[in-house]
Each structure stands twice: as C-alpha cells, then as structure tokens.
LOMIVO-936385 format. One record per residue (C-alpha): x, y, z; residue in one letter. Coordinates in steps of 0.25 Angstrom, whole numbers, padded with zeros to 4 digits, always signed. Example, Ala and Ser with C-alpha at 12.3 -4.5 7.8 and 13.67 -1.06 7.14 Angstrom:
BEGIN
+0049-0018+0031A +0055-0004+0029S 
This chain:
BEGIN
+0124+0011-0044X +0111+0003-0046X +0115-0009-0037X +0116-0022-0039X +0102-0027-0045X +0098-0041-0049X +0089-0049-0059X +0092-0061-0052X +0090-0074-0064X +0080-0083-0061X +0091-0096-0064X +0103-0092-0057X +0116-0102-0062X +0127-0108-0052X +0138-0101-0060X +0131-0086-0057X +0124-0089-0045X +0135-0083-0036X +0137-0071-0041X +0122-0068-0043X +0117-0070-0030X +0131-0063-0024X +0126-0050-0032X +0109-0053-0030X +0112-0053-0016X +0114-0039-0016X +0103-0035-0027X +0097-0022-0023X +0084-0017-0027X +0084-0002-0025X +0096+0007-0031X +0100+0013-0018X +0103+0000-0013X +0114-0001-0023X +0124+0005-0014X +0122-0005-0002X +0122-0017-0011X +0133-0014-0018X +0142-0011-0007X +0138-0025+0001X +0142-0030-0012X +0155-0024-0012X +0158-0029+0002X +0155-0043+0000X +0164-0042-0012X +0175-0037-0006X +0174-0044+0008X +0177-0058+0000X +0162-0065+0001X +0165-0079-0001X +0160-0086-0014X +0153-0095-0007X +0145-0085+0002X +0142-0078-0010X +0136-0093-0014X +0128-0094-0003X +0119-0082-0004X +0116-0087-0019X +0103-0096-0016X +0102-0111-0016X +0103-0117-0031X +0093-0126-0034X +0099-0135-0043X +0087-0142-0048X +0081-0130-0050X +0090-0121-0055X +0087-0109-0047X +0091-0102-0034X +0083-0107-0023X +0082-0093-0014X +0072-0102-0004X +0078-0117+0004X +0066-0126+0006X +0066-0131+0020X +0063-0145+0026X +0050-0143+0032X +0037-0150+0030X +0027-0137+0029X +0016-0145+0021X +0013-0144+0005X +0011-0130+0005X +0023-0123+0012X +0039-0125+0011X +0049-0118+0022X +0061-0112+0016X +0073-0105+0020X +0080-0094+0011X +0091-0083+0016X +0092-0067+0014X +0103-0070+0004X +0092-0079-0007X +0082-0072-0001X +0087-0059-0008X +0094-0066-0019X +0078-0072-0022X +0072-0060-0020X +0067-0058-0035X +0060-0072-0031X +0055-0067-0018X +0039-0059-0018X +0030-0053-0009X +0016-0055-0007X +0011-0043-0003X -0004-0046-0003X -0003-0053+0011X +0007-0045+0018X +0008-0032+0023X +0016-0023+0016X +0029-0020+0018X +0032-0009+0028X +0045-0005+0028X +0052+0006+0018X +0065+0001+0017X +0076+0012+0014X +0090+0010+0010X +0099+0012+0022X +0087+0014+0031X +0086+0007+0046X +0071-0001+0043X +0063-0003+0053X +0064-0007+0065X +0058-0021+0061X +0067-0024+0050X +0078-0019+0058X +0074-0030+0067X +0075-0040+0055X +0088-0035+0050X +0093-0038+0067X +0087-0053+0065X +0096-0056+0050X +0107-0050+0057X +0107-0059+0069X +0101-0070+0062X +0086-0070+0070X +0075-0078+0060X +0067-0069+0051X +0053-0073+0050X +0049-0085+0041X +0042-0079+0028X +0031-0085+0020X +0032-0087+0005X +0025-0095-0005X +0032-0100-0018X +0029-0096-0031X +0034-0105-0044X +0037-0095-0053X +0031-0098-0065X +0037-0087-0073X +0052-0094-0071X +0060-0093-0085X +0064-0109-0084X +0055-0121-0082X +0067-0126-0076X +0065-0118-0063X +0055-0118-0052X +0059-0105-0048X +0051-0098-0035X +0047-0086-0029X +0045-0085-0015X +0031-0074-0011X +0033-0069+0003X +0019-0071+0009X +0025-0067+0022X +0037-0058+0026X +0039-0048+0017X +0043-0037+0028X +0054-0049+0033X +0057-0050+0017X +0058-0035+0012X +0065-0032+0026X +0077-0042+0023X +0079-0036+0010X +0080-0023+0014X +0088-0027+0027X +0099-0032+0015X +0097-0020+0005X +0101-0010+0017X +0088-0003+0021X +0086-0008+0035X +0097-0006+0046X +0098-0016+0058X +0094-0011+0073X +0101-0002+0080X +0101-0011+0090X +0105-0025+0089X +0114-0026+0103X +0100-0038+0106X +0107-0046+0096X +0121-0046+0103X +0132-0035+0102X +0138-0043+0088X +0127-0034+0082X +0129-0020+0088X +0138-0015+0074X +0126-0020+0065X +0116-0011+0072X +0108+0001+0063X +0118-0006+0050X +0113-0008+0037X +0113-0023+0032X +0124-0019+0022X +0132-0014+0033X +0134-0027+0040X +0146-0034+0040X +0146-0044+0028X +0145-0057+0039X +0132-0052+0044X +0128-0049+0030X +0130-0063+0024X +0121-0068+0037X +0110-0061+0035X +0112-0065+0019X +0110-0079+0025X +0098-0078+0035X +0088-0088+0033X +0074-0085+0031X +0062-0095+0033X +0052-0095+0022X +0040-0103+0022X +0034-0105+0008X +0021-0108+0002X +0017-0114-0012X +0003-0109-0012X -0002-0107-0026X -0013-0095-0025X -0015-0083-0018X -0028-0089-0010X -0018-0100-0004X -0008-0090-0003X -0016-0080+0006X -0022-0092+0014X -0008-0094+0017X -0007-0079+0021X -0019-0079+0030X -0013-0094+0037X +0001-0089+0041X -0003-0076+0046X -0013-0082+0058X -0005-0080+0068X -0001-0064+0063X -0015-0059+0064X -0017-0054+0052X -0026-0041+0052X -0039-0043+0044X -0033-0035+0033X -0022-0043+0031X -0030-0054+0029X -0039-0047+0019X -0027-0040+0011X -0020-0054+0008X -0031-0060+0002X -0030-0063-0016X -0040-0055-0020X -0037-0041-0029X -0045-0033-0019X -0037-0037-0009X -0025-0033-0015X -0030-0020-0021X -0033-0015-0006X -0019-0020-0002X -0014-0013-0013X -0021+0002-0009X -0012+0001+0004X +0000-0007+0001X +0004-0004-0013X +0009-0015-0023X +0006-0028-0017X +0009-0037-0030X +0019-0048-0028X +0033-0043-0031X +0047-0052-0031X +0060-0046-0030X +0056-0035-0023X +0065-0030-0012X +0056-0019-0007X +0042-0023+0002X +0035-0008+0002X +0025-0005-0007X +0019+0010-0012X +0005+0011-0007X -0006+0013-0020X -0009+0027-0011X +0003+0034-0002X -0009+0036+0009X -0005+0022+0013X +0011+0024+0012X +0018+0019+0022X +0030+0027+0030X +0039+0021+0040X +0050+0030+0049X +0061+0021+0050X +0071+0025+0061X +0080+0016+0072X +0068+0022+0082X +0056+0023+0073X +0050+0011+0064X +0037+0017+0060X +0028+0012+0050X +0015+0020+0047X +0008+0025+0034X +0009+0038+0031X -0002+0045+0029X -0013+0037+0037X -0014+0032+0051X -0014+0018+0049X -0004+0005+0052X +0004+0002+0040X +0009-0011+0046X -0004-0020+0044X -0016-0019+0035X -0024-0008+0044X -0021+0003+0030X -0027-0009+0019X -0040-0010+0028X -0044+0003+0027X -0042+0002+0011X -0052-0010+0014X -0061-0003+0021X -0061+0008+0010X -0063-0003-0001X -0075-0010+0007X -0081+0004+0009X -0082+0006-0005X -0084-0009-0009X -0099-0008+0003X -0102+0005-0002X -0101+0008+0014X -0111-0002+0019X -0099-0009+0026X -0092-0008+0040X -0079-0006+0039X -0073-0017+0047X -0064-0029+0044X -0077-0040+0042X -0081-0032+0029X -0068-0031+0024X -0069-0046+0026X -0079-0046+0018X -0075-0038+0008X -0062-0045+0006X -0070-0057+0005X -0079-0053-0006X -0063-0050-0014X -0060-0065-0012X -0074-0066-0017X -0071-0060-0031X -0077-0048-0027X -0065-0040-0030X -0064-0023-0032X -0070-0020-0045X -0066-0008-0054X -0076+0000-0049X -0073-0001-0035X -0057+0001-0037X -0059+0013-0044X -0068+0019-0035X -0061+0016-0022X -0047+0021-0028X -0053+0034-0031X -0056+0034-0017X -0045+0030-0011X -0036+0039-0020X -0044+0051-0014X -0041+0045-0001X -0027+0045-0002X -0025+0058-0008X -0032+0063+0004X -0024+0055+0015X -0010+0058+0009X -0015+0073+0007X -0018+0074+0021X -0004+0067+0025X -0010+0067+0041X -0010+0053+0044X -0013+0055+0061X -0027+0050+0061X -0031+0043+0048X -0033+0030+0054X -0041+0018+0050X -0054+0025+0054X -0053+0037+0047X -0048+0031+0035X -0057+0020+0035X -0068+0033+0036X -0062+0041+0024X -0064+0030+0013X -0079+0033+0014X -0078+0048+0016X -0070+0050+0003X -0080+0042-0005X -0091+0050+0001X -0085+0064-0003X -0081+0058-0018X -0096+0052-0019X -0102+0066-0014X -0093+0075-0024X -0087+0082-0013X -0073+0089-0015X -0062+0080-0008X -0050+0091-0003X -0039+0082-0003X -0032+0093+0007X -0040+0094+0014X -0050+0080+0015X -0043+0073+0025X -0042+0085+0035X -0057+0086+0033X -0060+0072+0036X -0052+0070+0050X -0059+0082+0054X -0073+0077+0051X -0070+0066+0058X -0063+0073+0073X -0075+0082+0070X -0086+0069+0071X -0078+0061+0082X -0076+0074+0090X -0090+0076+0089X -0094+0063+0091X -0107+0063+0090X -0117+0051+0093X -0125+0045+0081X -0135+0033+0080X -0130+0019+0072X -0144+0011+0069X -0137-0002+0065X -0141-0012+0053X -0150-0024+0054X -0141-0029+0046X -0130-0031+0059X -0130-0042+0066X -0131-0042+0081X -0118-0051+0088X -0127-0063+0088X -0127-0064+0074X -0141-0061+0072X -0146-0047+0065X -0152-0037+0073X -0165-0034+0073X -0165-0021+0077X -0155-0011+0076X -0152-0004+0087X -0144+0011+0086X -0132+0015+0091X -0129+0027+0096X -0112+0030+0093X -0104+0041+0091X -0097+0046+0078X -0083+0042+0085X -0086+0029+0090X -0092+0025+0077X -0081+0033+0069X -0070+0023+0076X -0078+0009+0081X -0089+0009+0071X -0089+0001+0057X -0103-0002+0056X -0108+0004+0042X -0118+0013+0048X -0109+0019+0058X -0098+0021+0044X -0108+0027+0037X -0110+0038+0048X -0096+0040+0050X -0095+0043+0035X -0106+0053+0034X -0103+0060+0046X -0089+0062+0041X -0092+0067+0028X -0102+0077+0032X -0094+0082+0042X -0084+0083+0032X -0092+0091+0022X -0097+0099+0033X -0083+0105+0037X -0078+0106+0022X -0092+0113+0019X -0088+0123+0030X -0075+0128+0024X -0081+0129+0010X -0073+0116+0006X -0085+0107+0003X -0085+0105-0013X -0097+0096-0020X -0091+0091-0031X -0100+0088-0046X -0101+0074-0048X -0099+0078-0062X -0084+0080-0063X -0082+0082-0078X -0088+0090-0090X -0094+0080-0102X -0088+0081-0116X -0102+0089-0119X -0101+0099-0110X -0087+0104-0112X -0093+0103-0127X -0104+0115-0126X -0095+0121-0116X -0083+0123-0126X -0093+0128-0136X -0099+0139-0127X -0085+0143-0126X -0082+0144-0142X -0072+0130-0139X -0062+0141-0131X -0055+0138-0118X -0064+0146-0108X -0051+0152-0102X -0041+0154-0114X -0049+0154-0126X -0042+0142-0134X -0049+0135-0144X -0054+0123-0137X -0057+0108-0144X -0068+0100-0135X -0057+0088-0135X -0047+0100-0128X -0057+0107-0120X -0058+0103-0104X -0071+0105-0097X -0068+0112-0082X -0078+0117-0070X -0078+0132-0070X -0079+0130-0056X -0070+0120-0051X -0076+0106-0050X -0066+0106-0037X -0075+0116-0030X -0087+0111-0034X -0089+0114-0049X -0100+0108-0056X -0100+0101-0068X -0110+0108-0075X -0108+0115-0089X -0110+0129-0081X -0098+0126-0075X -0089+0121-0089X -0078+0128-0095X -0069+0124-0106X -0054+0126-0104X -0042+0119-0114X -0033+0110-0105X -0024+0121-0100X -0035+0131-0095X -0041+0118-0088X -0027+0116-0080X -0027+0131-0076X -0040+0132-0072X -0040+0120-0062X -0050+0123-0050X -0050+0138-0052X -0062+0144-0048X -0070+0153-0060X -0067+0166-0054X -0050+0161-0054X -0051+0154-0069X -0059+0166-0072X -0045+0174-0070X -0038+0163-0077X -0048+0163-0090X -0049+0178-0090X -0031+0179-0092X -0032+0167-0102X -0042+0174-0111X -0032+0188-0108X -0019+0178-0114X -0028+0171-0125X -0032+0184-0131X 
C-alpha cells in the first residue's frame, strides 16, 4: 500500500474540486503513513461526511482568478508593504505544495518526527492548543508571484515562511500522526481527559474536522529581494533578541550560507515539503533528541554544544575566520562582525579557501565522530581544535584518528592542571578604553587556565596554541606514536620509470611483467610511519601487490614477497 499521494493541478475546476481536496486532504508524504491515512479516510467515508463539509475544507475559489485561494486577505491597513491574512489547517495542508521555507533566517527545525511517536513536550503543547482551540502564533510570510505558472490567466502564489516553520512542520506532523497529545489535559476541563497520550487519528471525527478548521494568522510581505527580505528579518525579531549569529547567518551572501550549510545541512528553499529536518553536511553536528512523556531532550550528539540556537554555527565561523586572518584575529563576536561584513562586501570564499578549509574540517569530523565522547567538547575546546589540526597537517605530522581526540583533552587537563603563569606584552596596536592607543604596552602576568577560558586576544591564542600542540607531541613522542611525515607524499612518473627498469619491468613481489602505465610507485616503508619519498625507498608493485602490501613494514612484506615469488615460480 503506497497511501494516497497527490500531484495537486495548479487550476483546479468547480466540477472536480470536491473530490480533489476531500482525497488531498489526506495526501501523505512518507509510505508508512499510508496506513493512518487510509483508515481516517475509511472512517470519514463510512460515518456519512456531509457533501457540504467535504466542500468546506476545499479552499476559497477565486472566481476572477481561477485558482484556489489557500490564504483570505484580511481588512487591515498594515501599509504598502504588508497584507494580514487568515487560512485554516485544512488549505493550509491542501496548499502545501505552495507553501516554502526560508531556511536561511530561521533556526533549523529540531524535532525528528516518528510515525506514531509522542513529540516533544512543546509540540504536545501545540497539539493541546488545536484541540481546545487556543491561538497559534501568527507566522510571517512573503508572497511570491510565480513566474513559472502554466496560464497567463493566473496569478497563482506561493507563500515562504519567513517565521514559524517549528509551528508549520509541527502541525503537519500533528495531522500525519507522529505527535500524541499530553498526558495530561485535566487543565483544559475534564471533556478532554479521553483525548490524552491519543494520536490525532485517533480522535473522534468531531474533534478532527475542528482542528481541520482552526485558523491561523499570517502576515505577508511583497518584498522583492533578499536584502529587503532580510531587513525584514532583522525588524521583526527586535524584541526576540536575536544571538549575534543569528543575525550574521540570515544575511544574502553565499558565504553566509555555506557556513550555515556546514551545520544545518540543505538549507535551499523547498515547497511542498512536509518534513523541517535537514542531514547535517558532517554527522559531528547531528542532532539527537530522547523523546519520552518524561524526557524532551534535544542535544547534538557527539559535541557538547546547544542545538537549539546558533552556538554550533559560530564555532564554524570561528574556524573560517581563523583560516581567512591566518590567526592574527581574536576570536570574538566583533571580528566575525567583520568578517561577515567583508561577505556583504563581495569579499566572498574563494576556491582556494573552500577547499582548504573542508580538508580541515573533514579531518575534524572524522576525529570527533571517531572519538564518539561528547562530555567536554565545548565551544572552547573546539574553538581551540580548528588551529591544532591545521597546525599538525602544516607540520607533516601523523594524525591517529583513534586516538587524536584522546591526545588532545589530555594536553589540555594536563596545561590547566598545571596552570602555570606566562607574560602577555600586549600590541601597540590596542587601544586603551579611551579610545586612544597605548603608548606603552604594559605585561600581563596570566595563567594558561584563565587565558585558555577568558582570553581571545590574538597573542594570548597563539600561546594557547603552541602550548597545546607541544604538549601534544611531547606525550605522543613518549609512547613512540609521534610520526614526521614527507611533504612529498607521491612518487613522479620518472622515478617509478628507472625504478621499474632496475627491476627488469617485474613486480618486485610477484614477478609480473609490468608496463610503466600498470606499475604503482609504493614506500617500502610506509609513508604512514614516516617513510620517506625518496627513490631509496621506491618499490614497483602491479595493482594487486600494492593492495596487499598496505602499511606493512619491509620485514612483514619481505614474508609476503618471498611466498609470492615461491607461487610465481
């Protein structure tokens, strides 16, 4: 059973417009939904749903236009710029494939929304208010004419969510049966106590048709670009306090959005997308939620970090403006100001800097998610870890994924323990509180912890930085796990060349006749472990020798070769 599923027409006529919105009411999305959805159908077909209820979750027909109108305009003067309107559940889903989400200036949704699941305790809450019919909070929209539109004859609208998407994705799970209402609902009078812990498919049909026909405030926008748009954004989120970050991640710049993206995955405009989460571009920023009747929490999983606001994105700035200032910046919110700034300028992320800082960023979350202890990595540390893992890839030194992040905390519980005191000689370049710079610059006398958790001056992150990563190479040194790795990482097409010829164009393990075009230039000890690339160290192997040999060390391959050559001859 695949459920019913829906392409809904653009021009819907008055002969078919009945039937259609009767059986788009119930469109389901996700093929495990089909069950729930056909059912409800079922009971509404058999309990005698009048024709004329049926009529009335259609939309309003425009007859002018042609169209359904999923949105009522409402009397009220809000200026040239806005429009107050009022729609229902019922065309609110039935619109749905008109209905988007702007992403870019709102926090991504948090909520993974299982079929038959209770939600959390917040959604709950807003399943108690449809049932008992409390307002919902008035969303934000702006209204896009649709260009693409198959008639002329049609000025046929879509509606982007500017605000509200965790009200918006929440009702439409609410009515595709993955949120349960609250155990307890004796608050709202006793007529509720048989709805508590049911499913919305469980409800009595009644209850079902009025929370079909609940009324949702939106107020809409016409704004034409994305600068208006965000200006918008920034105005009707004064009295939220906004974080810093939010502020900086609306903004309509590629940059912007790129560092969004790191963390909150996909964040293009979709309509007609029933689901709000989003797959992170790296799991280290995945998001888990334990959902019970007693426990709602929300946390990412494998850092400790809010995943509620922005705190996880900032960090990702941070990273970026460390790699942008080559490390000659604080790391506070004035130069990511800054930064940010410079986007709007035009100074966008160049090739160069994208590649380099995925490279680093992909390492990063190959360490975290291999590590898998998320008690500790908090904004400092991981602020602090950006820097360190550049520092090691610049130096050529061996990265253990095992065993890196262990390595790490412990350098740093080792400097805080012993805390020792250092001198900070501030630039001439700071200004003193008067504005004015400072003639002289006086030391400071601080401590590797205090600096570590108060300090962002430049100077003071530099210290941090190199303390850390000696450390670090000290303690590796001490177990023999410290490996210098050759800047050199490949063999040249010459090389394998006069290699091959020394060994009569054979595989140096089994003896096949070798082409240069076949052969595979290999460290004879491990580049892994610290081989060099130098022709003392080149063999020639064919394809499958190579595979076999991996990071074997000469005395093990020796073995190998040696029963190869046995099985050749």
């Amino acid at each position: 059973m695949v459920g019913f599923k829906s392409h809904p027409p653009q021009l819907i006529t008055k002969n078919n417009l009945e039937l259609s919105n009767f059986f788009r009411r119930f469109t389901i999305i996700e093929k495990n939904d089909a069950l729930a959805s056909t059912l409800i159908f079922i009971q509404r077909f058999i309990s005698g749903v009048s024709r004329e209820k049926i009529k009335s979750y259609g939309g309003h027909m425009s007859e002018t236009k042609k169209c359904i109108q999923i949105m009522q305009r409402l009397d009220a003067n809000l200026g040239d710029q806005y429009t107050l309107h009022k729609t229902t559940i019922a065309d609110l889903r039935i619109g749905s494939s008109r209905i988007g989400i702007q992403r870019r200036r709102q926090r991504k949704y948090l909520f993974n929304d299982i079929p038959g699941g209770p939600g959390h305790s917040w959604q709950r809450n807003v399943f108690a208010s449809l049932l008992v019919g409390n307002p919902i909070g008035m969303f934000e929209l702006t209204i896009i004419q649709d260009e693409n539109s198959d008639s002329k004859e049609v000025n046929y609208e879509k509606y982007l969510i500017e605000d509200g998407q965790q009200r918006y994705f929440t009702i439409m799970a609410i009515i595709d049966n993955k949120i349960k209402l609250p155990s307890d609902l004796s608050s709202y009078g006793d007529e509720y106590s048989t709805c508590e812990n049911k499913l919305f498919c469980d409800l009595p049909v009644q209850q079902q048709d009025e929370i079909f026909d609940r009324v949702l405030i939106m107020n809409a926008s016409i704004l034409k670009t994305e600068e208006a748009r965000y200006a918008r954004f920034i105005d009707m989120n004064k009295s939220m306090k906004l974080s810093d970050q939010d502020k900086r991640s609306g903004q309509p710049t590629k940059t912007a959005a790129y560092i969004q993206s790191i963390v909150d995955g996909n964040n293009n405009i979709e309509y007609g997308s029933y689901r709000g989460t989003t797959t992170p571009k790296y799991p280290m920023f995945q998001i888990t939620q334990k959902v019970t009747q007693k426990d709602d929490r929300i946390d990412h999983g494998y850092i400790e970090v809010s995943a509620t606001g922005r705190c996880a994105e900032e960090i990702i700035a941070d990273w970026f403006s460390y790699l942008r200032y080559d490390g000659k910046e604080e790391i506070k919110t004035e130069v990511l100001d800054k930064m940010y700034g410079e986007f709007l300028e035009g100074k966008e992320i160049t090739d160069s800097e994208k590649v380099t800082f995925e490279k680093i960023v992909s390492k990063i979350n190959d360490l975290i998610v291999k590590y898998n202890h998320r008690k500790g990595l908090t904004k400092k540390p991981l602020d602090y870890l950006f820097p360190i893992v550049k520092r090691f890839m610049d130096s050529n030194v061996k990265i253990h994924t095992d065993s890196f992040m262990i390595e790490y905390r412990k350098a740093i519980e080792q400097l805080r323990k012993e805390n020792e005191t250092w001198i900070l000689i501030p630039s001439t370049k700071n200004k003193s509180k008067n504005g004015k710079k400072n003639s002289v610059a006086l030391p400071i006398t601080l401590t590797f912890d205090y600096t570590f958790r108060q300090i962002t001056r430049n100077e003071a992150i530099t210290y941090i930085i190199d303390e850390i990563y000696d450390r670090m190479l000290l303690n590796m040194e001490s177990k023999g796990t410290l490996v210098l790795l050759d800047s050199k990482r490949a063999f040249t097409k010459e090389e394998k060349s006069i290699k091959l010829s020394e060994q009569n164009n054979k595989c140096e393990s089994c003896g096949e006749y070798l082409e240069l075009s076949d052969a595979e230039g290999d460290h004879l000890f491990p580049y892994s472990k610290g081989g060099l690339t130098e022709t003392d160290n080149l063999i020639v192997l064919c394809e499958d020798c190579n595979n076999k040999k991996s990071d074997m060390n000469p005395e093990e391959w020796e073995s190998v070769s040696n029963d190869n050559l046995s099985l050749a001859s």
